[in-house]
C-alpha positions as CSV (number, residue, x, y, z in Angstrom):
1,X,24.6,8.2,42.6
2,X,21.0,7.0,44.3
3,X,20.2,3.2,43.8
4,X,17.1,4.9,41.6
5,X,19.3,5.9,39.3
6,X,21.7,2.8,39.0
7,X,19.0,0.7,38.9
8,X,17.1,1.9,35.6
9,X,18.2,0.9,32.2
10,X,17.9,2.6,29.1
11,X,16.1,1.1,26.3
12,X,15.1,1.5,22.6
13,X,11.4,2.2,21.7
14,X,10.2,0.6,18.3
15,X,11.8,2.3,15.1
16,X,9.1,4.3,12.8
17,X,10.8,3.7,10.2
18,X,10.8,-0.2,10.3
19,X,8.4,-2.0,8.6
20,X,6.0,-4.4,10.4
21,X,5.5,-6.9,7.6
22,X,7.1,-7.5,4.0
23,X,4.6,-6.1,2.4
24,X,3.8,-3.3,1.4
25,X,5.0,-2.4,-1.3
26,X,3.1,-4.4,-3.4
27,X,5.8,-6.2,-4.7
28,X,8.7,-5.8,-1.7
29,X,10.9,-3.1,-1.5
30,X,12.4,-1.2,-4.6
31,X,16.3,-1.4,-5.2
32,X,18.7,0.8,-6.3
33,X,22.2,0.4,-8.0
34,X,24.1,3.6,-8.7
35,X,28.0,3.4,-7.6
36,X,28.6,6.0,-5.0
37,X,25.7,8.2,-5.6
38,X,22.5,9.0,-3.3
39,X,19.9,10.4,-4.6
40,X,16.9,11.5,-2.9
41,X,13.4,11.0,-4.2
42,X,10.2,12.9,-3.9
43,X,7.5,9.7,-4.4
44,X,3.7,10.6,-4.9
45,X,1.5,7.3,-6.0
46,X,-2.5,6.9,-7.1
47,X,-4.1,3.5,-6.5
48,X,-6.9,3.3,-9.1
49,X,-9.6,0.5,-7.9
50,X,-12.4,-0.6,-9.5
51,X,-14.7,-2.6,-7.5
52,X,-17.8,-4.6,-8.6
53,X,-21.5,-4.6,-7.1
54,X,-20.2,-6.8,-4.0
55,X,-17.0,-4.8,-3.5
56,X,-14.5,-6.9,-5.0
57,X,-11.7,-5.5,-6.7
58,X,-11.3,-6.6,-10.1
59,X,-8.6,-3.9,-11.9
60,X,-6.2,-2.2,-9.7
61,X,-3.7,0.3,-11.4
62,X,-0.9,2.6,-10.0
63,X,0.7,5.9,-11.2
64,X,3.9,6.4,-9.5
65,X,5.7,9.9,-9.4
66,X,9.3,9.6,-8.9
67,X,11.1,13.7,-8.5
68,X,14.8,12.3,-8.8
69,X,17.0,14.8,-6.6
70,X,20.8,15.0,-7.2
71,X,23.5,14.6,-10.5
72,X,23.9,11.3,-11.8
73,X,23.4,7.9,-13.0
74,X,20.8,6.2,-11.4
75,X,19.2,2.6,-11.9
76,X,15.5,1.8,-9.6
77,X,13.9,-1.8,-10.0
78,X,11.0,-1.6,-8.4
79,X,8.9,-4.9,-7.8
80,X,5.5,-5.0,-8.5
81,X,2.6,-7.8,-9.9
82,X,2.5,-5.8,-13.1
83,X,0.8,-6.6,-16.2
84,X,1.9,-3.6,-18.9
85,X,3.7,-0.5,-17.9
86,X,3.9,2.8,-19.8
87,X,5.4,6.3,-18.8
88,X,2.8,8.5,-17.3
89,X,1.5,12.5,-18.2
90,X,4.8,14.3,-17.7
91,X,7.7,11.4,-17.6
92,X,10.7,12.7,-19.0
93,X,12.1,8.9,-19.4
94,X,9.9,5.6,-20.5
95,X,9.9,2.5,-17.3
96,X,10.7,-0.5,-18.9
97,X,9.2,-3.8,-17.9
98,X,10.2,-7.0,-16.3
99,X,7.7,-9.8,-15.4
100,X,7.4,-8.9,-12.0
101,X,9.5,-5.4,-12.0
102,X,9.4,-2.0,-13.2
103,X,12.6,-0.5,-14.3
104,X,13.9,3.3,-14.3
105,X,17.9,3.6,-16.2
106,X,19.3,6.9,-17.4
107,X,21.5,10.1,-16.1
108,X,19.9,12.6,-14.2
109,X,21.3,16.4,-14.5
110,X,19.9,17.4,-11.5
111,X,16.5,16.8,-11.1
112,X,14.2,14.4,-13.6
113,X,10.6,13.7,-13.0
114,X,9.7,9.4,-13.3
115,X,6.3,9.0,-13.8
116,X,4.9,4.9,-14.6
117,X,1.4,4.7,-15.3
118,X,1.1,0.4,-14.5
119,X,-1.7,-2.1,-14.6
120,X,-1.5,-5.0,-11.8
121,X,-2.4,-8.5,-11.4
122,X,-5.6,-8.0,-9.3
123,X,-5.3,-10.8,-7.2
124,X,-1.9,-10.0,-6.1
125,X,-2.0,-6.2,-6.4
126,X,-5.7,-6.5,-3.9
127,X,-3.6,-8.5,-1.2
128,X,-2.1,-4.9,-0.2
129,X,-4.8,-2.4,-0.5
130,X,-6.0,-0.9,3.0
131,X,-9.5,-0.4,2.5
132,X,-12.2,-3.6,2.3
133,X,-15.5,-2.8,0.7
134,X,-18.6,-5.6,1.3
135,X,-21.9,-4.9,0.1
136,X,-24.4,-7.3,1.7
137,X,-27.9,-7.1,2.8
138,X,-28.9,-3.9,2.3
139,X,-25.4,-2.3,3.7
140,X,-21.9,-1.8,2.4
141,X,-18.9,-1.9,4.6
142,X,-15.8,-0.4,5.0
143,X,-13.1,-2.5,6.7
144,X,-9.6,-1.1,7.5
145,X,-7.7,-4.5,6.5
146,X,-4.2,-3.0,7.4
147,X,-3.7,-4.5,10.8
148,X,-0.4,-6.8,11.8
149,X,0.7,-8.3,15.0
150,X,4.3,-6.2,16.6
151,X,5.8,-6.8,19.7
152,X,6.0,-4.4,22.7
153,X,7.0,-4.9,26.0
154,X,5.8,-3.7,29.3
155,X,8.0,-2.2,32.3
156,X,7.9,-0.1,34.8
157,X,9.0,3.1,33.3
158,X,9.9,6.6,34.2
159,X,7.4,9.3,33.4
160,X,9.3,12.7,33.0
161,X,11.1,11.5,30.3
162,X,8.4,9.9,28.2
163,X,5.8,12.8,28.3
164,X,8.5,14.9,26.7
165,X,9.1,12.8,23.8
166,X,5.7,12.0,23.2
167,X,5.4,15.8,22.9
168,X,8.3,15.9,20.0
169,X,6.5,13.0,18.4
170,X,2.8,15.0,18.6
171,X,4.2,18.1,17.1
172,X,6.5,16.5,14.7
173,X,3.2,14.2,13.4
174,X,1.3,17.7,13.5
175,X,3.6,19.8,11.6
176,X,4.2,16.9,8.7
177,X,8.3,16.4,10.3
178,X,10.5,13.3,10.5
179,X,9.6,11.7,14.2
180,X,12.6,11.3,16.4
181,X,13.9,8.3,17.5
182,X,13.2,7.3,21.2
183,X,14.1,5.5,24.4
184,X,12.6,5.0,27.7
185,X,14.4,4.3,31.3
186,X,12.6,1.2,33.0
187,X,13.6,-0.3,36.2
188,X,13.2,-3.7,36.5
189,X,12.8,-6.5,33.9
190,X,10.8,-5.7,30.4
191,X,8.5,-8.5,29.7
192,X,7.4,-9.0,26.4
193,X,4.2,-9.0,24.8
194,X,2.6,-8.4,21.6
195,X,-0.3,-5.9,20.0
196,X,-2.6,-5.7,17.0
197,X,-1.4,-2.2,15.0
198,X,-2.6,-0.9,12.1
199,X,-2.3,1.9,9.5
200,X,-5.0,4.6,10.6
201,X,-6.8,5.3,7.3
202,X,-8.8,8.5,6.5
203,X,-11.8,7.4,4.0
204,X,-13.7,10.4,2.8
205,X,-16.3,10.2,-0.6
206,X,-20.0,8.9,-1.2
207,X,-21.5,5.4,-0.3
208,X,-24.9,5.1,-1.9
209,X,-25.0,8.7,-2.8
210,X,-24.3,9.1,1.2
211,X,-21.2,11.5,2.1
212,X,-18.6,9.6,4.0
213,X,-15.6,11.3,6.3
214,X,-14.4,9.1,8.8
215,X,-11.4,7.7,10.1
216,X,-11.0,4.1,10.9
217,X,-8.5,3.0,13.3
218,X,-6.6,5.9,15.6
219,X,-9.0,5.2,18.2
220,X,-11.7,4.7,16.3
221,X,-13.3,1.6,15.1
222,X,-11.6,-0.4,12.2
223,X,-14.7,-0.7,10.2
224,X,-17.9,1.6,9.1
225,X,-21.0,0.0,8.2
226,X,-23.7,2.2,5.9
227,X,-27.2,2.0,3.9
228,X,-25.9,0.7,0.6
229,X,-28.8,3.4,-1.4
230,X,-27.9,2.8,-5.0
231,X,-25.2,0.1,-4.6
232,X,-22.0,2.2,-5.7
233,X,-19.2,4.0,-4.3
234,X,-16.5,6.5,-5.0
235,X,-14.2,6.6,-2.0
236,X,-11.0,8.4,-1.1
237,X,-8.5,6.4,0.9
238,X,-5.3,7.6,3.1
239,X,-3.1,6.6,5.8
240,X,-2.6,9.3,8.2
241,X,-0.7,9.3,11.3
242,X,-2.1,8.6,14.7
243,X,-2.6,12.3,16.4
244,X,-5.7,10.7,18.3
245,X,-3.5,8.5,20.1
246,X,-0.5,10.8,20.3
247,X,-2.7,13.8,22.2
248,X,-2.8,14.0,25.7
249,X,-5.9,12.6,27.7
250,X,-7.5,14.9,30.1
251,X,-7.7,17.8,27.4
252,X,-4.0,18.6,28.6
253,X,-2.1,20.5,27.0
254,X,1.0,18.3,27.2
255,X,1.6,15.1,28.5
256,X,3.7,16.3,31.3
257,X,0.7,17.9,32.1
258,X,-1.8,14.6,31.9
259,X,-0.8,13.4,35.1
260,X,-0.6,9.9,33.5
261,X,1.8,7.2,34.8
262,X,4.8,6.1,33.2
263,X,4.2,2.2,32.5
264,X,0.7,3.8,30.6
265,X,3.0,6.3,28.8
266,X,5.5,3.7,28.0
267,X,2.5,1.6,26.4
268,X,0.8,4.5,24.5
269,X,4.5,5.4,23.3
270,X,4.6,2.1,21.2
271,X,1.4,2.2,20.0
272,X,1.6,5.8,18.4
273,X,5.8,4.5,16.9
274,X,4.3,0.9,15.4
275,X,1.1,3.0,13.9
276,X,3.3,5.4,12.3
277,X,5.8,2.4,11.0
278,X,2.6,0.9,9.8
279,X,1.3,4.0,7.9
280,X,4.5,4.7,6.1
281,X,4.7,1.4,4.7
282,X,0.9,1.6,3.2
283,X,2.1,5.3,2.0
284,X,4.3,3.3,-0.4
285,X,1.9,1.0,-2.4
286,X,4.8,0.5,-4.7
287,X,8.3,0.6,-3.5
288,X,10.0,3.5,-2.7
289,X,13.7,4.3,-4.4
290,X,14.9,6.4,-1.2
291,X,14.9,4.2,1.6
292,X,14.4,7.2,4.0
293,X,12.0,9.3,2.2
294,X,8.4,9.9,3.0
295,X,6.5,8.6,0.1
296,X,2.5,9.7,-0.1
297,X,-0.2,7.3,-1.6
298,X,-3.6,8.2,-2.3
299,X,-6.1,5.1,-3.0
300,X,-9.3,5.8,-4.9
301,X,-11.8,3.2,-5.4
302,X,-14.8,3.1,-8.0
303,X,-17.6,1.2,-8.4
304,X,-17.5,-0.6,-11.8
305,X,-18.5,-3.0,-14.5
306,X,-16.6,-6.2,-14.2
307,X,-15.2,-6.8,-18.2
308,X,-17.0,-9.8,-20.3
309,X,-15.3,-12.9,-19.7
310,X,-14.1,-13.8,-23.7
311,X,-16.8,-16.7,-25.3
312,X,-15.6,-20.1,-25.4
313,X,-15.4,-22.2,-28.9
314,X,-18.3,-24.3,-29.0
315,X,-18.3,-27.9,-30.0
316,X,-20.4,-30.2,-32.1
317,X,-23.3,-31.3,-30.3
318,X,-22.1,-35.1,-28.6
319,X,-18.9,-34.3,-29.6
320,X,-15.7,-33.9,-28.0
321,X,-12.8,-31.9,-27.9
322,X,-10.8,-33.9,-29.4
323,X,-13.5,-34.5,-31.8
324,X,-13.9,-30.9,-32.8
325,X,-9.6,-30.6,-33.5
326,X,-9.7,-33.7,-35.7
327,X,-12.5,-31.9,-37.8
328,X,-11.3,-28.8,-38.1
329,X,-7.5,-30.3,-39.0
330,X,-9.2,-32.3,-41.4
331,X,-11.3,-29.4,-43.1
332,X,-7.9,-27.6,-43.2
333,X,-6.3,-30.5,-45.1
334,X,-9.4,-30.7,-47.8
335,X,-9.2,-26.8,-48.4
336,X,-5.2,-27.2,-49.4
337,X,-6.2,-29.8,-51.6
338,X,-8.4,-28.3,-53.4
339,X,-6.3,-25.3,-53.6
340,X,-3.4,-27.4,-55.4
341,X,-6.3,-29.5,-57.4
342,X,-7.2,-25.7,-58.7
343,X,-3.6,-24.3,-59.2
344,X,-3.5,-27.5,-61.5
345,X,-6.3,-27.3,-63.8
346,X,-5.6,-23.6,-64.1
347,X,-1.8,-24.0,-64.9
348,X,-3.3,-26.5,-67.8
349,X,-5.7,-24.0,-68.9
């Protein structure tokens, strides 16, 4: 055996399954409670957002598909900042509600369609969303606001083996396929560092009656700024994963064929696994039953009226509040008595 080879160590590349940060989902992750049995769910989910003149968010509502795959009982909580819940177009069960949870109970023969139509807290619920809008001065931006901090390391690393995985992971990400898990063989110490990642996010729709199609992050810059025209916007929202970073530079075919060094392969491996890590967890804006399915999440914003804010009670004039209750207990009091004096002079009548 060559001192080459003894001297490399094998080690693990990040997970792209594991999230980056608790949240999302929305609410943390959903839980399940059936005894012995898996079941495997099909999860489809449209963010409704309703944004005012400036951008901000001010009613965000979900519709969660859940296709429920295999015989038996099953139980899903899912948390969420949810104001009312009701079963959506196509439920064949009704969610039931807890303050901060939805709720899925029943039997399932062998496949049942879930479907919660819910409206959220804004505040909470606009924490998670991916896409920023700010109109200002003449322009309206869009700001990819899914970026975390995730360590890496850096090593010395060798190249052969890297350039074929990050071929699996290209044409699994191209063909829509689970991405392999991954190792590299380093020699020498990994020092650790850290990186900015964040959920690439295709935006496609109108700004100011302009077409938008861009993607922000992959590569490309994390925010697009246009003429805000007419002031409103109907926008189209997804996290895809990272095939700019995944292809080869060069216009290679492959990266065996890129020519490019193992330490930057080693670097570029990590930043295409945390991206994808990061996407998955924004492609399940509510939590997802099956741990390792592959949820999808559409997000589709809309420029809107913000609702009247309810009129308040208005006072006497250099009165007080406490005023204005004594009064109105008072006129209470003198309309039950002279509701008895009545019932009196009529019961003498």
């Amino acid at each position: 055996m060559s001192a080459l080879a003894i001297a490399l160590a094998t080690v693990a590349l990040p997970s792209p399954l594991n999230p980056l940060t608790e949240t999302p989902p929305v609410g943390g992750r959903a839980t399940t409670e059936a005894e012995g049995i898996t079941h495997h769910v099909l999860t489809t989910e449209r963010v409704r957002v309703r944004v005012d003149r400036r951008g901000s968010p001010f009613d965000v509502r979900v519709g969660q598909r859940l296709v429920v795959l295999g015989k038996g009982d099953y139980v899903f909580a899912i948390p969420a900042p949810v104001r009312d819940v009701v079963a959506g177009h196509g439920s064949e069960s009704t969610p039931g509600q807890r303050r901060a949870t939805i709720l899925w109970s029943g039997f399932n023969p062998r496949r049942k369609v879930l479907v919660a139509d819910a409206r959220l807290r804004t505040r909470e619920a606009a924490a998670s969303l991916p896409l920023r809008v700010t109109a200002a001065d003449g322009t309206i931006t869009l700001s990819n606001v899914t970026a975390a901090r995730a360590g890496t390391f850096t090593a010395a690393a060798e190249a052969a083996p890297l350039a074929r995985y990050l071929d699996s992971v290209r044409a699994a990400l191209a063909r829509g396929r689970p991405v392999p898990f991954g190792t590299a063989e380093i020699a020498g110490e990994a020092k650790p560092q850290s990186a900015s990642v964040e959920a690439p996010i295709r935006v496609t729709g109108t700004v100011g009656g302009r077409r938008v199609d861009a993607t922000l992050g992959d590569g490309h810059p994390l925010r697009l700024t246009l003429p805000r025209g007419d002031g409103t916007v109907a926008l189209r929202a997804e996290p895809v994963p990272p095939l700019g970073l995944a292809t080869p530079p060069h216009g290679a075919s492959t990266w065996r064929a890129a020519g490019v060094d193992g330490t930057t392969m080693l670097a570029r491996a990590q930043a295409v696994l945390l991206r994808i890590a990061r996407a998955r967890q924004y492609d399940a804006y509510l939590g997802d039953p099956d741990p390792l399915g592959r949820a999808q999440t559409t997000y589709l914003y809309r420029t809107g009226t913000r609702p009247a804010a309810a009129p308040r009670v208005a006072t006497a004039a250099g009165g007080d509040d406490a005023t204005s209750v004594l009064g109105t207990v008072a006129f209470a009091v003198a309309l039950v008595a002279a509701a008895v004096g009545g019932l009196a002079i009529w019961a003498r009548s």
